[in-house]
N, C-alpha and C positions, 0 to 999 in steps of 0.2 A: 228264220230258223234254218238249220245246214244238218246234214246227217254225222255220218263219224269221220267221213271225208273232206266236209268243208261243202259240199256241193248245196244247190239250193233243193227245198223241197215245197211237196203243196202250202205247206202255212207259209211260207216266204211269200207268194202268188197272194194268197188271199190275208196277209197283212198289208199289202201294197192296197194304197188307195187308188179308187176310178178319174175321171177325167173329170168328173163333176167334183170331185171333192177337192182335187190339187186347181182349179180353177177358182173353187170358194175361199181356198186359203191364199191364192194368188191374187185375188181383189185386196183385201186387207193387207196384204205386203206391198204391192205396189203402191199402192196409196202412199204408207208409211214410208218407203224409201223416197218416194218420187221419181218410179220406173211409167214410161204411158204404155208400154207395151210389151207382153212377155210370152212366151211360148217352155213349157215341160214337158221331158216323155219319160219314160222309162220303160224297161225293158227286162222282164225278168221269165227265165225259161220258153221263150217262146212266143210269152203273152208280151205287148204292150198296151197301153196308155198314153195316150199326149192330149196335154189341154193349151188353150193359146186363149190369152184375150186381151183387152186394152187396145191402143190404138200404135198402128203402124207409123201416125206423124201427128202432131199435137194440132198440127195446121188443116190436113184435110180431114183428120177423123176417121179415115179407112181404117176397119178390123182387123185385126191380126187372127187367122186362119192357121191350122195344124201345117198347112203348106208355103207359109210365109219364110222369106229370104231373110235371115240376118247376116251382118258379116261377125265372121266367127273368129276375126282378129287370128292369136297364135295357133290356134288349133289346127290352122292350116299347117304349121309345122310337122302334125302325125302324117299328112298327107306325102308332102315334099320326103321324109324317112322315108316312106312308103316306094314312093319311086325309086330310092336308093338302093333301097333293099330290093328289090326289082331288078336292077338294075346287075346287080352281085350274084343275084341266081342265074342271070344269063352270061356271067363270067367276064360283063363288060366296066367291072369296078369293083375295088377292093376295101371292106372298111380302112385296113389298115397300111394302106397305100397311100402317101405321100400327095396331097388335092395335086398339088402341080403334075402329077403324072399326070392328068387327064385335062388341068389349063395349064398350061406351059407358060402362058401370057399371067400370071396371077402373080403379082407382086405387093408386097406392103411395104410398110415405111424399112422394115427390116429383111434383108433376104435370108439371112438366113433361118433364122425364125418362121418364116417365110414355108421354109422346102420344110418346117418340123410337124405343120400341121396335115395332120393324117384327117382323110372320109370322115372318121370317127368324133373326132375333135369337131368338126364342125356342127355335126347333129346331137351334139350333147351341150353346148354351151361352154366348151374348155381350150376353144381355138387359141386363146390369151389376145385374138383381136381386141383392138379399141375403138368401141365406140362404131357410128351409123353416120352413112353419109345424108346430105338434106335434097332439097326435090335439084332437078333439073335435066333428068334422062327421058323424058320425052313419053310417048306415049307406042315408038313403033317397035319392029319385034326384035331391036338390037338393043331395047332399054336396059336389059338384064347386062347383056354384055359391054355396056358402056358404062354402068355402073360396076363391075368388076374391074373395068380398067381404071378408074378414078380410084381403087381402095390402097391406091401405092400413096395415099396421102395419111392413112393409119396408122396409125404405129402397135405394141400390143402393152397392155396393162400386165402380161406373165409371161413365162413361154407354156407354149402350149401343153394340153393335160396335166397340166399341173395344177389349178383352181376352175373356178365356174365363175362364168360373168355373162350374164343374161346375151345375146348375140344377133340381130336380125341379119346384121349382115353376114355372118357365117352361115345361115340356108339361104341367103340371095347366091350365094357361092357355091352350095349345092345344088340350086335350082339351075345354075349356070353350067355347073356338070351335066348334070341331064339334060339340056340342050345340046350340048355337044356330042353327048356319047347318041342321042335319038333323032338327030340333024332334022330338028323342028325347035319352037317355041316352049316354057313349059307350060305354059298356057294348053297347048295343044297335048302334049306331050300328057299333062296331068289328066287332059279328058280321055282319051285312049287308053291310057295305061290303068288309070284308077278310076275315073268317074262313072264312066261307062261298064267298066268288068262288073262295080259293085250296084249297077243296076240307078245310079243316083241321077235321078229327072230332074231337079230343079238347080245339082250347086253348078256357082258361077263364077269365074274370074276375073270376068269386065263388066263393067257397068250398065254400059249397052246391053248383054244378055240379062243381068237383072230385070232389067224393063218390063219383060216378059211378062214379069210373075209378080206375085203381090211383096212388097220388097220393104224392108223397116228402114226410117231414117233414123241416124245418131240424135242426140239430146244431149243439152247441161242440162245445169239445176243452179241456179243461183243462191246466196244464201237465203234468201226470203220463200224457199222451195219455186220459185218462177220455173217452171219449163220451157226451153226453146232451142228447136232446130240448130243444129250444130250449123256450120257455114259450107262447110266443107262436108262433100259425106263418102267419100274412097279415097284411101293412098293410092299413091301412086303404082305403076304399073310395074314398074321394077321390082316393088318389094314385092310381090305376088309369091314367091315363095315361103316367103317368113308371114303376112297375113294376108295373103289378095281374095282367100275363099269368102263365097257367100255361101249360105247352105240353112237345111231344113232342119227340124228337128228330126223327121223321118229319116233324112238324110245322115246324118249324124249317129245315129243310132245304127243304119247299118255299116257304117265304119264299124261301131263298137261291136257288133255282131261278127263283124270277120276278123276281127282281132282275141275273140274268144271265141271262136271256132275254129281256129289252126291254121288263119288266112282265106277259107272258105266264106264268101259269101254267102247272103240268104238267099242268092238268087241258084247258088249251085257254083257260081264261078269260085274258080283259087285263084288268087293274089299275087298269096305269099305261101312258101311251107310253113310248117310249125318250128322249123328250125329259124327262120326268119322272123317268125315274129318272137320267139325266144329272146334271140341276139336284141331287137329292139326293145325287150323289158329286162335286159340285163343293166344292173346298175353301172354305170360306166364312170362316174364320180360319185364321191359320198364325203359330205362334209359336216360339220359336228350338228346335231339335230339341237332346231330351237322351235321356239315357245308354235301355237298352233299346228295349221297346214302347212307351214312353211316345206317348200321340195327342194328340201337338201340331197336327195337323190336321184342324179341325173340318170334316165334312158337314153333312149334314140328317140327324141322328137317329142317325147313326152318325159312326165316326172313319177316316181314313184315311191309310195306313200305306205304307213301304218298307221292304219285305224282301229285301235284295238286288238291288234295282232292279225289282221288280216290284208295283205298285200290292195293296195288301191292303185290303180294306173290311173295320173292324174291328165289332166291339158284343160289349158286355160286360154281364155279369151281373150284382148283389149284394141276394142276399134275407136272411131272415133264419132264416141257417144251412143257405144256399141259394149256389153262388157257379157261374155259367154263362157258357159265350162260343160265338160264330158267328165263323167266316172266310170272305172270298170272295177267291175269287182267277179277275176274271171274265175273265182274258185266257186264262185255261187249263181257264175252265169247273170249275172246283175251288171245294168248299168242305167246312169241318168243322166239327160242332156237338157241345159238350161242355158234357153237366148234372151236377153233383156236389148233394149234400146236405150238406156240410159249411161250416163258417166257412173250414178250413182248402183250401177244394178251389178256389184259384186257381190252387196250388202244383201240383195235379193240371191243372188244365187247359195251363198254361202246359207239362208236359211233353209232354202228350199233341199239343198243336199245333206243337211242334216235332218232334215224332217224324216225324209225316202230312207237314209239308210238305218234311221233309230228304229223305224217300220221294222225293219225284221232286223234287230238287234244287233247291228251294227253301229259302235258309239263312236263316232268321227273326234280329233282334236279337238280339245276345249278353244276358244276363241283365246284369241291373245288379247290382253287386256293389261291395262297399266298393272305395275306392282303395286300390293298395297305401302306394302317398305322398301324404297327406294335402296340399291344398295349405296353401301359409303365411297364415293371416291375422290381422288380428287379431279375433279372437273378441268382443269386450268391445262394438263398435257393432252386432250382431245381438242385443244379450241383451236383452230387454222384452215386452209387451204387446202380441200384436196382437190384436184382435175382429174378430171376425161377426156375422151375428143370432143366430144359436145356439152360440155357444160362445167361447171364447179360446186363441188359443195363445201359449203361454208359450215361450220359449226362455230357455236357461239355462246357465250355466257353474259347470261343476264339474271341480278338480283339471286346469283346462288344456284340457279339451273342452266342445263345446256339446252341449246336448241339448231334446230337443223335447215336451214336453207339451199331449195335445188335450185340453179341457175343458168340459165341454157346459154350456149355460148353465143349466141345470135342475141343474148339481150341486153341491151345498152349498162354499161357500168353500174347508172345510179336508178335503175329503176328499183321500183317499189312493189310490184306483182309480186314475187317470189315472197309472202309471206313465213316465217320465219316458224319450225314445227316445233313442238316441246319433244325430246328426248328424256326418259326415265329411266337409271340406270339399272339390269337387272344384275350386274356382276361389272367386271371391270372391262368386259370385251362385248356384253351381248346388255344392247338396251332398245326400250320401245319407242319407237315413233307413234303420235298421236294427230291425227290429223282430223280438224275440225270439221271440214267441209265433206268429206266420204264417210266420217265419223266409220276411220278406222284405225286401226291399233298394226302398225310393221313391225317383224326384228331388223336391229339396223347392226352390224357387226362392224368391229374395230378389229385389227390384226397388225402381227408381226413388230410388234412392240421393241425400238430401239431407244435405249438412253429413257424408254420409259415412257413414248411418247410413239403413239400405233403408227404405224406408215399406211395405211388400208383402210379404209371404208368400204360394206359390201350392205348391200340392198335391193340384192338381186341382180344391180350392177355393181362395179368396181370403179374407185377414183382411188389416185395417189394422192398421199400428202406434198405439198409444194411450199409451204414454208412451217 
């Protein structure tokens, strides 16, 4: 419930369920997904809630505690903004300033494309870079900047501000900014400026400091629902800007608190002004809306959403065998923040943000879901070759329907992994992805249509057509 304003009121508070209840409905979802271990809070006026249970690793059976570590994958994004914007108020960087002003040494496959990409461009997903380099920058405090120097091997899928194409390494180049202009680490850089102001004891950027604390390990899920320990449980050190955080859900939460409080923290520290975290929820790109939550609307560091005609500040999560999300909802002073441990635990989060904001009458996107009626097209000008820097997607027809194969560029010609997705078309440019194994439902977008036949592919990232 909200007044005439939008703001939250007492029934908002007491529709919101206790920590007992969002626990009870958290057993039977995890189960159901094949999450082993989850933590929720929420935070509405003042009051919160967080419940946490399952197990931290499928192998020792450790609890998951309201104070357990997950890695929070992209979310780390709002944090690295956060810096930037930091950074702006002390007059030592400009959104719309030119990144080479501030790396000199920053080159891509193109230069001059190159000098086009402004601050801005980078923390919204519009750089037109291509593609993410693979491991081998090391573990010491120049891995950032030896990975900025390798990215003269990219090329760009656009020029920049002109489209959105999902982007890690456009905030590894943010993060590389902020080394420069704070002549430290951003590691270091991120605890002083941000971690510390907002009062946050447990998040981590290296591994080593997880140790510390009670800390989640990643998980698959096989098709047989099997559980097990990922192999690997942190990227590398480099990318630490685009997802190196670990974090709590308390922790998390008081992000969301100083982000609806004008950059005020709970602890009394300021951040950021209200003009700052403004700039960060101004829509910076906007592309045609399709089916679900899909965030066609770029921020700063984050995405921003309509749920029912109520403005939602989105950020989302993807580690590995790690999958997490934040909501803000700052007109009613409402947010929710949801960590799983599993590959499969989007499927979990996605219910559990719909349960909290139905609570007080907020109706989130319908889930995207096959069409019942296919629309008519012809199939036969979608089928070919599109590239990336890392990989290809194939599309394909067989027996009458199209279907959609990713293929990392590291994988041998004729392998057989890359199982082959069904695509259903909803119009002639916007069709679903259907994936067995997440048993979930993508929009996949076709673009810029010559001779009849799209040049584009967009799926959060972008691949050209190549033959």
């Amino acid at each position: 419930m909200s007044d005439n304003h939008g703001r939250s009121t007492t029934s908002d508070v007491d529709a919101l369920p206790t920590s007992d209840e969002i626990k009870e409905r958290l057993t039977g979802w995890m189960d159901r997904y094949c999450v082993p271990g989850a933590a929720v809070g929420w935070m509405c006026d003042g009051r919160t809630e967080i419940a946490a249970t399952g197990t931290v690793n499928v192998e020792t059976g450790a609890n998951v505690i309201p104070d357990t570590l997950f890695q929070v994958g992209s979310i780390t994004k709002a944090f690295t903004a956060t810096q930037i914007l930091q950074l702006q108020e002390k007059g030592l960087v400009s959104l719309d300033a030119p990144a080479v002003n501030y790396l000199p040494e920053l080159r891509f496959a193109d230069d001059a494309l190159t000098r086009q990409i402004l601050v801005r461009h980078l923390l919204s997903h519009t750089s037109g870079v291509d593609g993410e380099l693979g491991a081998g920058y090391g573990r010491d405090d120049d891995c950032i900047a030896r990975y900025v120097d390798a990215c003269r091997s990219l090329g760009f899928m656009y020029s920049p501000g002109t489209a959105m194409s999902y982007s890690n390494t456009a905030f590894i180049v943010a993060g590389r900014i902020v080394e420069q202009l704070t002549k430290t680490t951003w590691d270091d850089a991120l605890k002083s400026d941000v971690l510390h102001p907002l009062g946050l004891t447990h998040s981590v950027t290296l591994p080593e400091e997880a140790l510390r604390f009670s800390t989640a390990a990643g998980h698959t899920v096989a098709p047989d629902r099997t559980i097990s320990l990922t192999p690997v449980w942190h990227m590398e050190r480099c990318t630490g800007p685009a997802h190196g955080l670990c974090a709590t859900i308390p922790d998390l939460l008081s992000l969301a608190a100083m982000r609806m409080q004008g950059g005020v923290a709970p602890n009394g520290n300021r951040l950021l002004s209200q003009a700052s975290i403004d700039q960060m929820q101004q829509v910076q790109l906007e592309q045609p809306p399709l089916p679900g939550d899909t965030q066609h609307r770029m921020g700063l560091g984050c995405a921003l959403s309509d749920w029912g005609g109520h403005r939602v500040i989105a950020m989302n999560g993807g580690a590995i065998g790690q999958v997490s999300a934040l909501r803000l909802l700052p007109a009613r002073r409402f947010a929710v923040a949801v960590l799983t441990n599993s590959a499969t635990g989007g499927l979990l989060t996605d219910r559990v943000l719909r349960w909290l904001f139905e609570r007080i009458g907020v109706q989130p996107p319908a889930p995207v879901e096959l069409p019942e009626t296919p629309a008519d097209i012809e199939i036969d000008k979608y089928v070919g070759n599109y590239d990336c820097f890392n990989g290809r997607v194939s599309i394909e027809a067989n027996d009458g329907k199209l279907f959609v194969r990713y293929i990392e560029a590291s994988a041998p010609s004729d392998s057989d992994d890359w199982a082959p997705l069904l695509l259903v078309p909803m119009s002639e440019t916007v069709f679903i992805q259907q994936d067995p194994y997440l048993l979930t439902c993508t929009p996949v977008v076709f673009s810029e249509f010559e001779k009849g036949r799209p040049r584009y592919v967009w799926w959060g990232h972008m691949a050209r057509r190549v033959d």
